[in-house]
N, C-alpha and C positions, 0 to 999 in steps of 0.2 A: 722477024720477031714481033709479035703480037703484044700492044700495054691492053690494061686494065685498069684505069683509071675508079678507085675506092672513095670514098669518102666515108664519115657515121653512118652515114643511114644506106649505104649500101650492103648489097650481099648479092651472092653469083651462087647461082645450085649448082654448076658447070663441072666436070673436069678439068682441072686448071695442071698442068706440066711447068710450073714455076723454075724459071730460071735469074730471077733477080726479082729484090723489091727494091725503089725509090721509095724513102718517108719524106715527104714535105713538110715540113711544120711550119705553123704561125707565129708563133711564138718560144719562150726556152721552158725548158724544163718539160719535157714532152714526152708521151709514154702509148705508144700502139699494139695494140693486141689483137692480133688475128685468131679466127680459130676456122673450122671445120664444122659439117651440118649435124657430127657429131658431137659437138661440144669441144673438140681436143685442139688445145694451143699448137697451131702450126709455127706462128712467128709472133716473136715479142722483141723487142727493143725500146728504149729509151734514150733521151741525150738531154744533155743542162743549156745548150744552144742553140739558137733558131736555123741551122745548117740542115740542106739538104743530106741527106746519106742514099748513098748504094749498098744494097747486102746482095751479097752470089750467093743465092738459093738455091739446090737443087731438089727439087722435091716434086709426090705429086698428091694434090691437095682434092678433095672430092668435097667442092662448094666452099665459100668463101665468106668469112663477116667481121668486120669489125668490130670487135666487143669492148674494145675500148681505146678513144681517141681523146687524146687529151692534146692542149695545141698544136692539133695534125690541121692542114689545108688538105694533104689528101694522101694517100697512098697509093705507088703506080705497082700492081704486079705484071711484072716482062716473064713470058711463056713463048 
């Protein structure tokens, strides 16, 4: 299994075969927004504490960005 380690200021043009994201956050109240080179919201989540989470994705994503990170340290997508 392949990670992909995200942060703000990243982005991936890649073919991505998404099978989980980890959200790190730094702090609570946190809110990530992935999208596509198309603009289209692939994954969003949010939490009011600073806990890591797992989401079981199955999808498959054509480029990668976060459009928006709010007390993220970083986002792992597993492919």
């Amino acid at each position: 299994m392949a990670r992909l380690r995200m942060t703000s200021t990243n982005r991936s043009s890649e073919t991505t075969h998404v099978n989980g994201i980890l959200v790190d956050p730094s702090g609570a109240n946190w809110v990530c927004v992935v999208t596509d080179t198309a603009g289209n919201i692939v994954f969003s989540a949010r939490g009011a504490d600073a806990v890591s989470r797992f989401y079981p994705v199955q999808d498959t994503w054509t480029g990668c960005n976060i459009t928006t990170a709010t007390a993220l340290t970083a986002v792992y997508i597993y492919s």
